[in-house]
N, C-alpha and C positions, 0 to 999 in steps of 0.2 A: 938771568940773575945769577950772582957770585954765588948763591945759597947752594945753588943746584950742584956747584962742582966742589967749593971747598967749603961746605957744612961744618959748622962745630957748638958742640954740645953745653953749656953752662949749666952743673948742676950746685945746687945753694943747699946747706946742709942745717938749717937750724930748728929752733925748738918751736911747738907751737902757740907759745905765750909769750914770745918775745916779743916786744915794743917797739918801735919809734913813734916820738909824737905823738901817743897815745891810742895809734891804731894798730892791729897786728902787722910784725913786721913783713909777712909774707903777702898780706894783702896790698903794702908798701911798695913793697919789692914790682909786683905784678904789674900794678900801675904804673911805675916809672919806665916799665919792659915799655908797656901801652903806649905811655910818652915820647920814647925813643920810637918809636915806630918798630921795635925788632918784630922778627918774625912770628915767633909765638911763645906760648907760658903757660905751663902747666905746674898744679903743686899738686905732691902726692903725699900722704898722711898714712905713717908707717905704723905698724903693728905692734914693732919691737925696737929697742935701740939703745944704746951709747955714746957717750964722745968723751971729751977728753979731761972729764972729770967720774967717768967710770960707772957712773950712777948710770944703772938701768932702766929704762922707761916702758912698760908696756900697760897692754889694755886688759892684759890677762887677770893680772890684778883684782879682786874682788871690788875696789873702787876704781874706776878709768882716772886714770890721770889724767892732769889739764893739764900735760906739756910733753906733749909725743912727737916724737920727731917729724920734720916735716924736708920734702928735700922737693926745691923748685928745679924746674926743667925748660930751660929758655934753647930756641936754636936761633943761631944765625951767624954771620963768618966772623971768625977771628977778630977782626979788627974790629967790630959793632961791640964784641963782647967784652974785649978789654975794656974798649969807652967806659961800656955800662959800668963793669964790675969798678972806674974809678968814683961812677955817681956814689953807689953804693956802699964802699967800702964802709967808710965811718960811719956807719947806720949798723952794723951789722958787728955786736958787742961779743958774741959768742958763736962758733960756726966755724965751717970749711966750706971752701969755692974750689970744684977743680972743671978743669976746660980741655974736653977732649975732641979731637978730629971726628968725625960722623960722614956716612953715607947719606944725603939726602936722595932720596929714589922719587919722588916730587912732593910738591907744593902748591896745594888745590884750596881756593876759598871758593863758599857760594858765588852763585853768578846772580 
């Protein structure tokens, strides 16, 4: 598989309350990976954070906030990920996407 030699990284930078069509948009996001057949997708739900309206987001907070950062982590080559990232774009109202090279060292599902 291409995965193995030329791996690359998609990571999705947005809030944990953003929307499309009324569902979270990361849960959005995940699903469409699903639909594309990519390799895999993982979201990770950050601690602390900013973006590009400066406002800080954390959980330290004596109330948790309901919109902490969230950054999805999709692998699979280059060209899968452009695809995706054109399903997506207009879905995704606030946010950074950046797409870096990756060592895939393997690629194991149950048997």
């Amino acid at each position: 598989m291409d995965l193995l030699r030329q791996g690359y990284i998609l990571r999705i930078y947005i809030g944990e309350s953003d929307k499309h069509e009324g569902k979270p948009l990361f849960e959005w996001i995940v699903r469409k990976a699903r639909e594309q057949e990519l390799a895999g997708a993982t979201v990770l739900r950050g601690l602390m954070g900013f973006g590009p309206s400066s406002r800080i987001y954390t959980s330290k907070i004596l109330r948790l906030s309901e919109d902490m950062p969230l950054v999805i982590e999709i692998v699979d080559t280059e060209d899968r990920l452009e695809a995706f990232l054109e399903t997506i774009d207009s879905a995704i109202q606030e946010g950074m996407a950046t797409l870096d090279q990756t060592r895939v060292r393997f690629y194991r599902g149950r048997k």
